[in-house]
C-alpha positions in Angstrom: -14.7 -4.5 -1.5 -11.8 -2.1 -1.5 -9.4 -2.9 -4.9 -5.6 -2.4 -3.6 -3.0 -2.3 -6.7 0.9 -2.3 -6.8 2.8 -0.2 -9.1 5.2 -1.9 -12.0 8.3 -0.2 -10.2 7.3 -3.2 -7.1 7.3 -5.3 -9.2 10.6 -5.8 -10.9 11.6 -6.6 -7.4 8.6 -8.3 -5.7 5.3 -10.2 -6.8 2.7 -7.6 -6.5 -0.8 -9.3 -6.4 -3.9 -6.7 -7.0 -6.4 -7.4 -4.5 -9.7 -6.8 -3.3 -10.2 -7.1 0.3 -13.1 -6.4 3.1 -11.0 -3.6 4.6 -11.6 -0.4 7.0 -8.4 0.7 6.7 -4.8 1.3 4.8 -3.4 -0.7 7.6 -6.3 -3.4 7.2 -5.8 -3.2 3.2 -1.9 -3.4 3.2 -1.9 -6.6 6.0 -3.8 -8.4 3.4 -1.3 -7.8 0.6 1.3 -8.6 3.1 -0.7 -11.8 4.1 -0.3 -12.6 0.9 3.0 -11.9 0.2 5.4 -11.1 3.7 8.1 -10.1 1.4 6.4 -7.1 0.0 6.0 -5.9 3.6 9.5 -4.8 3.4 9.3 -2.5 0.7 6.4 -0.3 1.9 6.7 0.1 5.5 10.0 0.6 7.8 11.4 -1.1 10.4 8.4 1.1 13.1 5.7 0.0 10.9 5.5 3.3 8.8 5.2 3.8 5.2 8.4 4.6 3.9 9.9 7.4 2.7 10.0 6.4 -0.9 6.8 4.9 -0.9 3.2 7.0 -1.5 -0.3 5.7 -1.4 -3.2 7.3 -2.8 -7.0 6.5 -2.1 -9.6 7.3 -4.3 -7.1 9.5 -5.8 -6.0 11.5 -2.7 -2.4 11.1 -1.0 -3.0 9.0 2.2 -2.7 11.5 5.3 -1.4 9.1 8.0 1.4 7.6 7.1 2.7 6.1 10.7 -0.6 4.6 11.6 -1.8 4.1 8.2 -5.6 4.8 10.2 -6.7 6.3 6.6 -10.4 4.9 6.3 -11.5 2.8 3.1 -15.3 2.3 1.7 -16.3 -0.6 0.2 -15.5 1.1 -3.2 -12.4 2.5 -2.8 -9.3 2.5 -5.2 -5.6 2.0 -3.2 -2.8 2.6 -5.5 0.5 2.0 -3.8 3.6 3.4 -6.0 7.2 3.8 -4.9 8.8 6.8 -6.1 11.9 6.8 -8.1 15.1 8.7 -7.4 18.2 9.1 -8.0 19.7 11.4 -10.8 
């Protein structure tokens, strides 16, 4: 089963659950989480369905490639680390 974890940053604003999930896909991976939770929905993807800006996903330690159809493919041991990146100065 593919393990899908939040960062801390989520968090403070959101419950983050850790997961693991018979997924193919980001998209599969993420609907779970949002199954879960339909709040956190909000804070990863945009109004179109697409990870937002602020947000980066890494699989297995590599930066997702599609981030509009979130099509990325998942094994049965991958790692999903969802993080939202801070800015400001």
């Amino acid at each position: 089963m593919a393990h899908v974890e939040f960062t801390a940053q989520l968090h403070r604003f959101v419950d983050t659950p850790k997961l693991d999930c018979d997924a193919r896909t980001l998209g599969e991976a993420l609907t779970v989480a949002f199954d879960r939770n339909p709040r956190l929905r909000g804070y990863i993807l945009d109004d179109q369905g697409h990870l937002r800006t602020h947000v980066t996903v890494f699989i297995d330690g590599h930066r997702v490639q599609d981030r509009q159809g979130l099509a990325d493919p998942l094994s049965a041991q991958s790692k999903v680390y969802v993080l939202q990146a801070l800015s400001g100065g």
